[in-house]
MIDOSE-1310 file (N, C-alpha, C; in nm, 2 decimals, decimal comma, always signed):
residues 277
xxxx	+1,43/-2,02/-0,75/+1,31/-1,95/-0,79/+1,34/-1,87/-0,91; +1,26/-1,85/-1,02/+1,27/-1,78/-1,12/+1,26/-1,65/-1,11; +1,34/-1,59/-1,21/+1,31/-1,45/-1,17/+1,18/-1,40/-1,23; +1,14/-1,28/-1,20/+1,06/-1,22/-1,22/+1,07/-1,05/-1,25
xxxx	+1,00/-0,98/-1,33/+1,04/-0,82/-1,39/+0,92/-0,78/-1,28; +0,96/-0,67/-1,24/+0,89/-0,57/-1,21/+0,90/-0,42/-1,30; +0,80/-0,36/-1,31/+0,82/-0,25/-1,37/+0,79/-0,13/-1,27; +0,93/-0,07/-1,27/+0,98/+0,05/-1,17/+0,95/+0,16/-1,26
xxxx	+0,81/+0,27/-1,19/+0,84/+0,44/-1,30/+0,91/+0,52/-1,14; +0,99/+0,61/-1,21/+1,06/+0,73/-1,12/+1,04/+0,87/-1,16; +1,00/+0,95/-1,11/+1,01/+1,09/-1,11/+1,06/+1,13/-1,01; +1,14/+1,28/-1,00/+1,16/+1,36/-0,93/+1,14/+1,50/-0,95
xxxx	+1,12/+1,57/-0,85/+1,12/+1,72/-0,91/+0,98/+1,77/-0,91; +0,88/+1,73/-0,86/+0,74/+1,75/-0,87/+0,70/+1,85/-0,80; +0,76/+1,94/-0,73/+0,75/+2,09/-0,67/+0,56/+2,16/-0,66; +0,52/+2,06/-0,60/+0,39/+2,10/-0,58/+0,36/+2,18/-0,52
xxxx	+0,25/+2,30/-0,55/+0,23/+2,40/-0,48/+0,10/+2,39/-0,44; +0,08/+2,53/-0,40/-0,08/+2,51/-0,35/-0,20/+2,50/-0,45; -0,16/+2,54/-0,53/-0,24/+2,57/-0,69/-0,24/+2,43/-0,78; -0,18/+2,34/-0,75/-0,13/+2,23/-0,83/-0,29/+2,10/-0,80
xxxx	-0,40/+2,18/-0,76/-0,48/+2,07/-0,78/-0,50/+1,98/-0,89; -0,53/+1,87/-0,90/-0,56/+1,82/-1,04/-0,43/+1,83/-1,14; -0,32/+1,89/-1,15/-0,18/+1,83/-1,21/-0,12/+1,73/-1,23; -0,14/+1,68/-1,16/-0,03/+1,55/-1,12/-0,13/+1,41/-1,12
xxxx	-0,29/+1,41/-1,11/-0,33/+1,32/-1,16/-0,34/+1,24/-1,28; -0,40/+1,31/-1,41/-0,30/+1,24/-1,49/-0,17/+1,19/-1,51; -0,11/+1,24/-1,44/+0,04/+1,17/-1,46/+0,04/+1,00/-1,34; -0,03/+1,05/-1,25/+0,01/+0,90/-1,18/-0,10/+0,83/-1,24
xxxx	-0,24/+0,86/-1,28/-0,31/+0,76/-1,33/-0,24/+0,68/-1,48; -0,14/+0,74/-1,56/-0,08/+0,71/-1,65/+0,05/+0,58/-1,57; +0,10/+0,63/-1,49/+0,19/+0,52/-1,38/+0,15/+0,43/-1,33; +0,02/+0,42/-1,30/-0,07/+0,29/-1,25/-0,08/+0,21/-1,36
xxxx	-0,09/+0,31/-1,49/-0,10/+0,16/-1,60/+0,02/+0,11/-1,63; +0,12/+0,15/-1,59/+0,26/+0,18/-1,68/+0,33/+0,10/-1,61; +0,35/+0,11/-1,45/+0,42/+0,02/-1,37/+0,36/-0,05/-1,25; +0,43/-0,12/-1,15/+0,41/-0,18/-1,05/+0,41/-0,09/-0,95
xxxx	+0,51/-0,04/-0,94/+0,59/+0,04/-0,82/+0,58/+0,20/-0,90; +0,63/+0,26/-0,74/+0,66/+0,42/-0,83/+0,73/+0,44/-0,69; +0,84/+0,50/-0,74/+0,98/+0,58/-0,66/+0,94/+0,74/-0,71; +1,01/+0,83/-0,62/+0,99/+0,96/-0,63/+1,13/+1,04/-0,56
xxxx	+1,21/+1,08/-0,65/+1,32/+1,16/-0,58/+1,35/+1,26/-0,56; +1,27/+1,30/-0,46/+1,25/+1,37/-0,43/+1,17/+1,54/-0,47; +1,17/+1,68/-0,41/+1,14/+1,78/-0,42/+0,98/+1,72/-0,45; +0,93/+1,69/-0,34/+0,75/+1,66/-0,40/+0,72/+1,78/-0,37
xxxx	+0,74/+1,91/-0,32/+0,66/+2,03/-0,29/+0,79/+2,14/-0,32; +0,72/+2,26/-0,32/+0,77/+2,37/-0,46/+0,92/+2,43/-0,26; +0,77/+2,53/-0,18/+0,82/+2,58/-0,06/+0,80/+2,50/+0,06; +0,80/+2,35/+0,06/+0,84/+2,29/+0,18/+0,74/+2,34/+0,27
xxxx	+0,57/+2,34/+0,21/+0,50/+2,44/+0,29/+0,36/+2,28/+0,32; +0,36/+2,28/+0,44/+0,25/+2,16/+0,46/+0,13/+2,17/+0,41; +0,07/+2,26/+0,35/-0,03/+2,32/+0,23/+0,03/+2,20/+0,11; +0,11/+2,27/+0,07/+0,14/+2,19/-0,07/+0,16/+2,06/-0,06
xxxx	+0,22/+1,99/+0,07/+0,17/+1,84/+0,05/+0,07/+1,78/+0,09; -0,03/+1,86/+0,17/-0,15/+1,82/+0,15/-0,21/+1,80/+0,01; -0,18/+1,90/-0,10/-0,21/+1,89/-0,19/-0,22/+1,75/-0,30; -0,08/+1,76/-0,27/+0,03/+1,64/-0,30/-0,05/+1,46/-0,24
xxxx	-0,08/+1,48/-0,10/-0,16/+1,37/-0,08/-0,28/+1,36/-0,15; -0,35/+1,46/-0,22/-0,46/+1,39/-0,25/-0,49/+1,39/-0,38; -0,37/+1,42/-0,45/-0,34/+1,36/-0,60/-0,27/+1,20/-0,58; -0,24/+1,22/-0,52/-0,18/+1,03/-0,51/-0,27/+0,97/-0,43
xxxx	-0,41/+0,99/-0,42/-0,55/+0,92/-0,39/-0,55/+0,86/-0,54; -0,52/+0,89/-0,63/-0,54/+0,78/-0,76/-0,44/+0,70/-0,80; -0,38/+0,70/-0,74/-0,22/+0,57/-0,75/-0,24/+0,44/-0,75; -0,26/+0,42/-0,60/-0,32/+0,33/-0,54/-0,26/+0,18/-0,58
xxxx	-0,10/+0,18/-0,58/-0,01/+0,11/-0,65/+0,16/+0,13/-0,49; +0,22/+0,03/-0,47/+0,35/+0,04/-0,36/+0,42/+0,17/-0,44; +0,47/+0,29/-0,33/+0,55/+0,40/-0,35/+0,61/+0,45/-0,21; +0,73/+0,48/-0,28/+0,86/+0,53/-0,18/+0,88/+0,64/-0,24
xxxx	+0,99/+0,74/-0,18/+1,01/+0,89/-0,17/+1,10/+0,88/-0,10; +1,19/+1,00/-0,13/+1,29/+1,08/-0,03/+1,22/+1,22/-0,02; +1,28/+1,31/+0,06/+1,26/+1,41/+0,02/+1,39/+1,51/+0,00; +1,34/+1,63/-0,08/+1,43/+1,68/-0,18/+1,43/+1,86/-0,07
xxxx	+1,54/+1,91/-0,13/+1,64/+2,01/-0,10/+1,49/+2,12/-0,03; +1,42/+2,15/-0,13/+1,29/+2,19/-0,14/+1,16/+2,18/-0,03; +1,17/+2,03/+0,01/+1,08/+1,99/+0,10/+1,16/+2,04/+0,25; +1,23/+2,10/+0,22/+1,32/+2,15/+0,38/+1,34/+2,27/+0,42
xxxx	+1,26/+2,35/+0,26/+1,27/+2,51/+0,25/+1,25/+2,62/+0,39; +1,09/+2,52/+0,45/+1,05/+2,59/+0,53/+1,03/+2,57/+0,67; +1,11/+2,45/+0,68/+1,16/+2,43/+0,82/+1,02/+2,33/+0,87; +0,97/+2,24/+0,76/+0,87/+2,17/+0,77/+0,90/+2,02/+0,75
xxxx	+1,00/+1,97/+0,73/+1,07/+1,87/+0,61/+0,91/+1,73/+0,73; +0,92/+1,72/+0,84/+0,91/+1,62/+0,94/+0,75/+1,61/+0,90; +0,68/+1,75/+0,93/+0,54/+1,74/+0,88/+0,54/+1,69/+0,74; +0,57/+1,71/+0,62/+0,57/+1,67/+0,52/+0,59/+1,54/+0,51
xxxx	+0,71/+1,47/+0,55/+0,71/+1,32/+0,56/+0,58/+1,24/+0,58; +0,55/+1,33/+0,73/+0,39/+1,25/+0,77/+0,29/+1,24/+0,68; +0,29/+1,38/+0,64/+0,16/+1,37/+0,60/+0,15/+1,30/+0,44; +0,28/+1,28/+0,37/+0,30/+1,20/+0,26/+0,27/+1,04/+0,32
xxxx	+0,32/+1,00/+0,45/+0,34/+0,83/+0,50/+0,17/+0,83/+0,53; +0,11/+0,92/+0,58/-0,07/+0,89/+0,56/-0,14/+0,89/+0,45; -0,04/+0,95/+0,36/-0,11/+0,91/+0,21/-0,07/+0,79/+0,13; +0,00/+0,71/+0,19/+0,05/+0,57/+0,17/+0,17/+0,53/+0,12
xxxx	+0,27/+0,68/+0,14/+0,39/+0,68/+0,05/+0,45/+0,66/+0,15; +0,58/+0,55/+0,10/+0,69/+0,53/+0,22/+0,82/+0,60/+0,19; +0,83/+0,71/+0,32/+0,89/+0,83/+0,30/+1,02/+0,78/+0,36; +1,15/+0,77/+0,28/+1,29/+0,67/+0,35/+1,40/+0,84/+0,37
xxxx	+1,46/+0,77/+0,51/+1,55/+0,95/+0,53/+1,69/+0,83/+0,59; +1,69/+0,77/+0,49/+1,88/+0,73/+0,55/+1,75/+0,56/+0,59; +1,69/+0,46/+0,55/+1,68/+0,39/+0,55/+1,64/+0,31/+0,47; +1,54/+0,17/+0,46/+1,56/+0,08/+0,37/+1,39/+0,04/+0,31
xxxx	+1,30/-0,02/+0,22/+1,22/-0,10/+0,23/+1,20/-0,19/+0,10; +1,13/-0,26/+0,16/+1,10/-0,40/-0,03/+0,96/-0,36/-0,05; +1,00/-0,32/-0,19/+0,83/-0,32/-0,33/+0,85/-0,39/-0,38; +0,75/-0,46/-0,37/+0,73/-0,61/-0,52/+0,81/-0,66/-0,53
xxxx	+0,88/-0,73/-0,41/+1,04/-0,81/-0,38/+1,18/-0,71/-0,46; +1,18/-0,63/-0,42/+1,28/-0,49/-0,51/+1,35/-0,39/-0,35; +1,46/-0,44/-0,30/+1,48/-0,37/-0,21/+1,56/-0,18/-0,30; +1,47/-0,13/-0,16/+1,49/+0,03/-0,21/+1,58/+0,08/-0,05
xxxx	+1,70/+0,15/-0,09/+1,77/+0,19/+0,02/+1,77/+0,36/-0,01; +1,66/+0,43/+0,08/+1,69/+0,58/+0,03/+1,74/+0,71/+0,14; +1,78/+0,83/+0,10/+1,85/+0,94/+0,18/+1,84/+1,01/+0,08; +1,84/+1,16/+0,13/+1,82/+1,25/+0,05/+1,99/+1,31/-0,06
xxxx	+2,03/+1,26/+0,09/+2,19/+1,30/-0,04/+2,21/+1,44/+0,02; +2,35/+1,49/-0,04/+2,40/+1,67/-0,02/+2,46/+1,68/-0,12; +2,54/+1,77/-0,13/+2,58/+1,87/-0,21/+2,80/+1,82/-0,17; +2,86/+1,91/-0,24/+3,00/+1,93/-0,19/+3,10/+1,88/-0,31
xxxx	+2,99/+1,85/-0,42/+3,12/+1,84/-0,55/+3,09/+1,69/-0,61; +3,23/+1,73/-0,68/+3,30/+1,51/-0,74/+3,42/+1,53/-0,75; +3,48/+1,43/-0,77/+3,59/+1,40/-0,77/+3,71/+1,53/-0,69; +3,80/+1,49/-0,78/+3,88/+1,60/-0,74/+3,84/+1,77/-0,71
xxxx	+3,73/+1,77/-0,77/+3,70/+1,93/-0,74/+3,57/+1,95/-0,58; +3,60/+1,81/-0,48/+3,53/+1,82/-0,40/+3,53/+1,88/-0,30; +3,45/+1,98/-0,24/+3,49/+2,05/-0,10/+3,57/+1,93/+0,07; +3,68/+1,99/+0,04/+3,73/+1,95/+0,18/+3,70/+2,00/+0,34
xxxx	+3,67/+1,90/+0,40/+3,69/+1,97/+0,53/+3,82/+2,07/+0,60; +3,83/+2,17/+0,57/+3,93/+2,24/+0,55/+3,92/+2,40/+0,61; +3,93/+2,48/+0,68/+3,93/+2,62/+0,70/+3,82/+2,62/+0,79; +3,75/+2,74/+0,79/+3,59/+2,77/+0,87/+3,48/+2,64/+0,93
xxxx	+3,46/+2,68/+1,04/+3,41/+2,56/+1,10/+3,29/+2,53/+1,00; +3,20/+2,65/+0,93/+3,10/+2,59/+0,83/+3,10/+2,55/+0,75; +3,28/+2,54/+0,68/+3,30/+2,43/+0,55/+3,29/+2,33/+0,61; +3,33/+2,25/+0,72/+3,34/+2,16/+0,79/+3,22/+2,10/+0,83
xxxx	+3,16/+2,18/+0,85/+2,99/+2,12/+0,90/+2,91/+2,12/+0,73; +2,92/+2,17/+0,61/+2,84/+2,15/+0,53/+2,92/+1,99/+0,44; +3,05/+1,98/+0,44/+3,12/+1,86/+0,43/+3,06/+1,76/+0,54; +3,06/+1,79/+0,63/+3,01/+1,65/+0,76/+2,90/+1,61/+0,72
xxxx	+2,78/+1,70/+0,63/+2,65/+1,68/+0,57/+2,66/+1,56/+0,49; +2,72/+1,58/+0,42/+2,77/+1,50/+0,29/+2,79/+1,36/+0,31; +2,93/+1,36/+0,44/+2,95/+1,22/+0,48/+2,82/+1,17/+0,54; +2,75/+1,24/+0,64/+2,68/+1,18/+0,68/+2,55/+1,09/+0,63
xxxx	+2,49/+1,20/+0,54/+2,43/+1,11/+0,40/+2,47/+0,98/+0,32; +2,58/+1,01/+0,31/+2,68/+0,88/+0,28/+2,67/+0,78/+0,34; +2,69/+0,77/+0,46/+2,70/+0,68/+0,59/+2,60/+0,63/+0,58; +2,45/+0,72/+0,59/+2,31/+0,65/+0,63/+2,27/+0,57/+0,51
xxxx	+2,31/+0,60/+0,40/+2,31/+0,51/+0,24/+2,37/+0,42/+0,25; +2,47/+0,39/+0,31/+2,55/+0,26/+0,30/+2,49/+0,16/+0,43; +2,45/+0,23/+0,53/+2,37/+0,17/+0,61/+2,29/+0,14/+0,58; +2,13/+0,18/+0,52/+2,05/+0,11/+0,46/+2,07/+0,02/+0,30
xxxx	+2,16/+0,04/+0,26/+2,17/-0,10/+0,17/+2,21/-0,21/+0,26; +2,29/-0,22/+0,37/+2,36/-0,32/+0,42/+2,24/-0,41/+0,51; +2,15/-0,34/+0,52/+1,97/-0,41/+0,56/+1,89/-0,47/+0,51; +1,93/-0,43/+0,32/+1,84/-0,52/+0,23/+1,89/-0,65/+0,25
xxxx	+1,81/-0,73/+0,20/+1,81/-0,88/+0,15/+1,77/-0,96/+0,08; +1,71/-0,85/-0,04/+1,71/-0,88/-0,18/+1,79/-0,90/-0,31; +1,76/-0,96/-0,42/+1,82/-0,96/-0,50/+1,86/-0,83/-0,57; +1,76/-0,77/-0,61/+1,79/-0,65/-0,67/+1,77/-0,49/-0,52
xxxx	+1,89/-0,49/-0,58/+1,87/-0,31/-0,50/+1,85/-0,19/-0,56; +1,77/-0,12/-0,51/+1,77/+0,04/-0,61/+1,77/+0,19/-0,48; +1,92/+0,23/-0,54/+1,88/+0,35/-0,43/+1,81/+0,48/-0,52; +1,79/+0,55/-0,38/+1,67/+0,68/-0,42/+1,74/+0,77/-0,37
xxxx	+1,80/+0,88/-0,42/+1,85/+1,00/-0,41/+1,79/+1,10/-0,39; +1,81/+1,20/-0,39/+1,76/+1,33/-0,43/+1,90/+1,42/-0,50; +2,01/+1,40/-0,43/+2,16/+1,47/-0,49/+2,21/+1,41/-0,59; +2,29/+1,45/-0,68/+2,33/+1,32/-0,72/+2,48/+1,25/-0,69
xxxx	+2,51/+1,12/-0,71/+2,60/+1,09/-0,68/+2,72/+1,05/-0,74; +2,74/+1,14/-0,88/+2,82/+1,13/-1,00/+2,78/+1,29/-1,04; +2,93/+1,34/-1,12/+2,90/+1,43/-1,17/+2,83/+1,39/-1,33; +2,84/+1,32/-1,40/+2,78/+1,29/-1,53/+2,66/+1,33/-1,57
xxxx	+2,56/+1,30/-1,43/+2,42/+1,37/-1,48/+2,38/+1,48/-1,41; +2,47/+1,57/-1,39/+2,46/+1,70/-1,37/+2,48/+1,79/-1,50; +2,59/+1,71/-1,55/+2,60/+1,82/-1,68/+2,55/+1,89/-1,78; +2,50/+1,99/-1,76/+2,40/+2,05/-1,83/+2,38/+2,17/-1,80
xxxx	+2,40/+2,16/-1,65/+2,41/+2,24/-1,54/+2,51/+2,39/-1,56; +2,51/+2,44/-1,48/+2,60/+2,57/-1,48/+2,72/+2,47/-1,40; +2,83/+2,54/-1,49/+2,92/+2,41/-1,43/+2,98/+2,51/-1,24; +2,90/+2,63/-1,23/+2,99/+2,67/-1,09/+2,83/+2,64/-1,01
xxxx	+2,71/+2,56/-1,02/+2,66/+2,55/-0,90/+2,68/+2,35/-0,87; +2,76/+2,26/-0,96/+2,79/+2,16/-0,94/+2,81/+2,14/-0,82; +2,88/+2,21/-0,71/+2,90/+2,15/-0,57/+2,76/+2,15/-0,50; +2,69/+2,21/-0,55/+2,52/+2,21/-0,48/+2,47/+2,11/-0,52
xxxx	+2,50/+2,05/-0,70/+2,36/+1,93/-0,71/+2,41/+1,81/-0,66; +2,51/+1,73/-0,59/+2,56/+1,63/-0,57/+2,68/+1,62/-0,50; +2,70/+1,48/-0,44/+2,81/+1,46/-0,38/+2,89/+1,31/-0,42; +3,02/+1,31/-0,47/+3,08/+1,19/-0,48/+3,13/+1,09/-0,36
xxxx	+3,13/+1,17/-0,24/+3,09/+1,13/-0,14/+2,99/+0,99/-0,16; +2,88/+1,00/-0,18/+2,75/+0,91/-0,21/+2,76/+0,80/-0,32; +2,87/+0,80/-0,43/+2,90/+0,71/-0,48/+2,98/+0,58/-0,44; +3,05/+0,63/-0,31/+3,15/+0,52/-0,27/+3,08/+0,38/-0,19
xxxx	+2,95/+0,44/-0,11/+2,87/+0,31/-0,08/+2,83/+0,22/-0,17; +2,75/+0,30/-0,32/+2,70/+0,27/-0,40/+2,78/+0,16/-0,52; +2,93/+0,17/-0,50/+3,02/+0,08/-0,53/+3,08/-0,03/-0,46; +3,00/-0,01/-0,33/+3,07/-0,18/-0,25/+2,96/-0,25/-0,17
xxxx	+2,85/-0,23/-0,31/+2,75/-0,31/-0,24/+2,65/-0,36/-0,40; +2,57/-0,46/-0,44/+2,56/-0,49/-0,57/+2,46/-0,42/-0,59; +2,42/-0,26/-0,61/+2,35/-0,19/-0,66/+2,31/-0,22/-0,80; +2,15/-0,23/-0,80/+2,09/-0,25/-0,96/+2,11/-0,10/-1,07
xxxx	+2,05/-0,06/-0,98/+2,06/+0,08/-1,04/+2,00/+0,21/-0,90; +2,06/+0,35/-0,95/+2,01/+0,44/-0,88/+1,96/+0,55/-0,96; +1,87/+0,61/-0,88/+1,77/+0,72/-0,91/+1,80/+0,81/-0,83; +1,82/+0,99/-0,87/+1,79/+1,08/-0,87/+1,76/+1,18/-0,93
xxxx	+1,74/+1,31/-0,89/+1,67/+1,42/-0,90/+1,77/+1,53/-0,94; +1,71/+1,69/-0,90/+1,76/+1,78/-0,84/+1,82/+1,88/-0,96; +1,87/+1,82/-1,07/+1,91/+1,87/-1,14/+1,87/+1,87/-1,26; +1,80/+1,99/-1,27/+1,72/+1,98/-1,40/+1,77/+2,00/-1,53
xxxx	+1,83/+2,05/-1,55/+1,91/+2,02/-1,66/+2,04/+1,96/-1,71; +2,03/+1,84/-1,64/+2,12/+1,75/-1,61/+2,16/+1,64/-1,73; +2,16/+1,52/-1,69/+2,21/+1,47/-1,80/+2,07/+1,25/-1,77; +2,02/+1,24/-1,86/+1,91/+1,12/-1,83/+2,05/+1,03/-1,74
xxxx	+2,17/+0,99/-1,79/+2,23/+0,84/-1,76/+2,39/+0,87/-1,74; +2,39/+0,83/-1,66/+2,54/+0,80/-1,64/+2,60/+0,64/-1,54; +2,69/+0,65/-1,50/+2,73/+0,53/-1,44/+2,83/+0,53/-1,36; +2,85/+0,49/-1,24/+2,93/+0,51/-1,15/+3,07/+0,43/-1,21
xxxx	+3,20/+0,46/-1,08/+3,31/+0,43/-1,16/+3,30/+0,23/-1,15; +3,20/+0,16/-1,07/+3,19/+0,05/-1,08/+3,09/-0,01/-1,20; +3,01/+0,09/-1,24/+2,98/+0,04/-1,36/+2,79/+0,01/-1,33; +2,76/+0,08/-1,24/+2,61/+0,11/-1,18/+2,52/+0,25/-1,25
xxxx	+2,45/+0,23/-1,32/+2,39/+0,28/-1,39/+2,34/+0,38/-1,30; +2,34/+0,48/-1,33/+2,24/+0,63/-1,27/+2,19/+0,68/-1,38; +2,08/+0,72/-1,35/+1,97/+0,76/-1,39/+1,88/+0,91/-1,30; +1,89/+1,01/-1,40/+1,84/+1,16/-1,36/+1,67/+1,18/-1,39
xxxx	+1,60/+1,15/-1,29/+1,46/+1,10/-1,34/+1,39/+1,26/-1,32; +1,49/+1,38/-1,28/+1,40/+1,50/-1,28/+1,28/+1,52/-1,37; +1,17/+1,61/-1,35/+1,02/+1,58/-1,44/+1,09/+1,67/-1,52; +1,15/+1,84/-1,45/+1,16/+1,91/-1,61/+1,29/+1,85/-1,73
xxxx	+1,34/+1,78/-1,68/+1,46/+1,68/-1,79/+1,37/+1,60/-1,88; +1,31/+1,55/-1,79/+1,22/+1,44/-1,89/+1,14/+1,53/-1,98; +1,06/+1,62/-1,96/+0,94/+1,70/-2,02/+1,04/+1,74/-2,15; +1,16/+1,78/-2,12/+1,23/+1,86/-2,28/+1,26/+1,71/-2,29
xxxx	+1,34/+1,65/-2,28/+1,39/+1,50/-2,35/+1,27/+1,45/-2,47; +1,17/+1,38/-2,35/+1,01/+1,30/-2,44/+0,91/+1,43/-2,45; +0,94/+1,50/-2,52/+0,77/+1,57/-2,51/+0,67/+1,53/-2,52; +0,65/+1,41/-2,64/+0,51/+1,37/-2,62/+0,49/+1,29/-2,54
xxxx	+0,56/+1,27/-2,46/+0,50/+1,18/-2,32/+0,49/+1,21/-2,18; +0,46/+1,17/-2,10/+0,41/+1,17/-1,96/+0,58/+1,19/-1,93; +0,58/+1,26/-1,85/+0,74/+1,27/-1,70/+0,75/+1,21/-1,68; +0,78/+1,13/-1,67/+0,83/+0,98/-1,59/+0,89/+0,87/-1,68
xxxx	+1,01/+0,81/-1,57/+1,01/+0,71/-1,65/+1,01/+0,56/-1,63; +1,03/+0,43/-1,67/+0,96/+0,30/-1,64/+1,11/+0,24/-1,67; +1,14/+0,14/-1,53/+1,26/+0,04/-1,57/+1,20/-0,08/-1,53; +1,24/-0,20/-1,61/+1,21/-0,33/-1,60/+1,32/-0,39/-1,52
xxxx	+1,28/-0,44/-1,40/+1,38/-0,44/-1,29/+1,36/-0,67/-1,25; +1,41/-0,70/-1,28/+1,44/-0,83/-1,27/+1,48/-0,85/-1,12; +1,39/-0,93/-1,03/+1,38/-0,97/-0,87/+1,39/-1,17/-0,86; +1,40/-1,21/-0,83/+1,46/-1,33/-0,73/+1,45/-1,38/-0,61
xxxx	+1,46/-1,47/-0,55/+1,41/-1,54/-0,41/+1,51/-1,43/-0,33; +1,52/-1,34/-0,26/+1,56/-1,28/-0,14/+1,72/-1,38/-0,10; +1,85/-1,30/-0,12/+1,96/-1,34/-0,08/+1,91/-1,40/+0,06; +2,01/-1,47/+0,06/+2,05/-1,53/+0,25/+2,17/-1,45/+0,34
xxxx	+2,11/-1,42/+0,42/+2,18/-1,36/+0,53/+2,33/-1,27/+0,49; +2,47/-1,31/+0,50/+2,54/-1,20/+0,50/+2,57/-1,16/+0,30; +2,53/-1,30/+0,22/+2,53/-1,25/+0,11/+2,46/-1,15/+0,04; +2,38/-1,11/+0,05/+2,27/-1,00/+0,07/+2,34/-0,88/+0,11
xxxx	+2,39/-0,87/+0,25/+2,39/-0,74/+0,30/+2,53/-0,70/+0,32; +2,66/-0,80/+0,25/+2,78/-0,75/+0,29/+2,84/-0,67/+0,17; +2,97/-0,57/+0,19/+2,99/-0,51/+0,07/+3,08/-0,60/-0,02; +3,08/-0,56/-0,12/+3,14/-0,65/-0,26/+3,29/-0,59/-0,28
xxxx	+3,33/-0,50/-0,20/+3,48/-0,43/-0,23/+3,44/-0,36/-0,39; +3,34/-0,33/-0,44/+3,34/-0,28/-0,60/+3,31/-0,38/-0,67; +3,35/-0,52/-0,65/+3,27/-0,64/-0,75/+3,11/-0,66/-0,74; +3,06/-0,60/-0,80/+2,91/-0,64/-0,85/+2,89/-0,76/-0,83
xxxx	+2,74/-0,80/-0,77/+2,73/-0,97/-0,77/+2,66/-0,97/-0,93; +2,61/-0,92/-0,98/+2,55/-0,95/-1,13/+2,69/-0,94/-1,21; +2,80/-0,84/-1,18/+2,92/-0,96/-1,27/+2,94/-1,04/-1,32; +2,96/-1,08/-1,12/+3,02/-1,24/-1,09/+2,96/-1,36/-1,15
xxxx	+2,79/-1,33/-1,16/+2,71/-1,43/-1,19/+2,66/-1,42/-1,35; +2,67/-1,36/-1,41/+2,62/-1,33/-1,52/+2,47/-1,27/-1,54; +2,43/-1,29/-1,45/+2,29/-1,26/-1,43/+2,27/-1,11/-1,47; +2,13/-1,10/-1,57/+2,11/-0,96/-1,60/+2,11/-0,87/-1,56
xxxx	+2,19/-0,75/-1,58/+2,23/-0,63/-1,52/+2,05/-0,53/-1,51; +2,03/-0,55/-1,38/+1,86/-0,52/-1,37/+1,88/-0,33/-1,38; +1,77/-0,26/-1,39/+1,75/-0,13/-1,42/+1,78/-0,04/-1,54; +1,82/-0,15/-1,64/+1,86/-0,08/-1,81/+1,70/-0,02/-1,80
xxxx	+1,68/+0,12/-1,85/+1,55/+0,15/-1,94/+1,47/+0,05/-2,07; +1,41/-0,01/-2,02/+1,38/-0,09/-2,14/+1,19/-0,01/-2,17; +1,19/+0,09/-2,10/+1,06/+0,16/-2,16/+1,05/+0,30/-2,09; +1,01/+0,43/-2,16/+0,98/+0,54/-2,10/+0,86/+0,56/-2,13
x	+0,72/+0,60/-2,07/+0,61/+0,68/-2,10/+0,61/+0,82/-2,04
């Protein structure tokens, strides 16, 4: 079967409040022309306040295009995260918390992600039972990401973050709140399985692109990054994502030990930016 592009736009960071009527319309009516699909990573509301995604639902009454979501640090503020899910999945958005779905033959495996560092400067499970429990966060996020990619069975995969999972596109950042925007934890799934590209948030003054140590493109799709980056354009941004007949059974869903299947095959490395509006 021939391939075929799909065009993926991503934002994150949309902190909608109660005031935010009519904001965010133009922006997704600009996305309906722009892409196929629309991913969202998370922080859709400012105080995690079921007000503000009401709001939020009825700006995305003009979409009216397949969209997925995580939700972000934000949507958890107020001890609401479960109503907010809902009331986003009745407004037609598929809200993923540690699982999997397919847009326009494009499997998406999403989780919100945590916090706890990178590399060598990562919090250990180590001392006080609450370093221990805010580290168990971390893995456990991890775990449910690696679990939902291992359910696609598509060609191309795209995970949806909200943390990130490299320090590279954090940088920008104050380098002492880095253990808060991400976790390297979240990159190790992301390397033993043929990830196209991944998307997150969270960090607004972060960095557009980086790439894991296997060579998987990340991508910092926050709105206020993008607003200073493109000024004259819309937040958001549009990847041309190359899809294919649906792998078969364990080739699809097994890990690659860090070998990419678009390596192996030559086949085009799907999720480069080939357009921002």
């Amino acid at each position: 079967m021939a391939a075929t592009v799909v065009r993926v736009a991503a934002l994150a960071d949309l902190h909608c409040t109660r005031t935010s009527q009519g904001a965010f319309q133009p922006i997704f009516n600009r996305i309906r022309e722009s892409a196929d699909v629309l991913l969202v990573a998370g922080d859709l509301t400012h105080y995690g306040l079921q007000d503000e995604a009401r709001v939020l639902a009825k700006e995305l009454g003009s979409l009216r295009m397949p969209a997925a979501a995580v939700l972000g640090n934000h949507d958890f503020e107020s001890g609401h995260a479960e109503e907010i899910a809902a009331i986003m999945r009745d407004a037609g958005l598929v809200v993923l918390e540690g699982d999997a779905c397919e847009l326009a033959g494009i499997g998406v495996a999403g989780v919100k992600g945590f916090g706890g560092g990178f590399g060598k400067h990562a919090l250990a499970p180590w001392g006080e039972g609450v370093i221990k429990q805010f580290v168990r966060e971390a893995v456990d996020e991890a775990l449910k990401l690696e679990s939902a990619l291992a359910r696609l069975r598509t060609s191309s995969l795209v995970a949806l973050l909200h943390y990130s999972p490299i320090q590279e596109t954090v940088e920008g950042e104050p380098l002492e709140i880095y253990p808060f925007l991400g976790s390297s934890r979240l990159e190790e799934p992301l390397n033993r399985y043929p990830v196209s590209m991944v998307l997150h948030g969270h960090a607004h003054r972060g960095r557009l692109l980086g790439a894991t140590r296997a060579g998987v493109p990340v991508h910092n799709v926050s709105m206020p990054l993008l607003a200073r980056t493109f000024v004259d354009r819309s937040p958001f941004r549009v990847f041309e994502v190359p899809t294919a007949a649906p792998l078969d059974g364990a080739a699809a869903a097994g890990p690659t030990g860090g070998r990419r299947a678009t390596d192996a095959g030559g086949v085009h490395r799907a999720g480069l930016p080939v357009k921002s509006s």
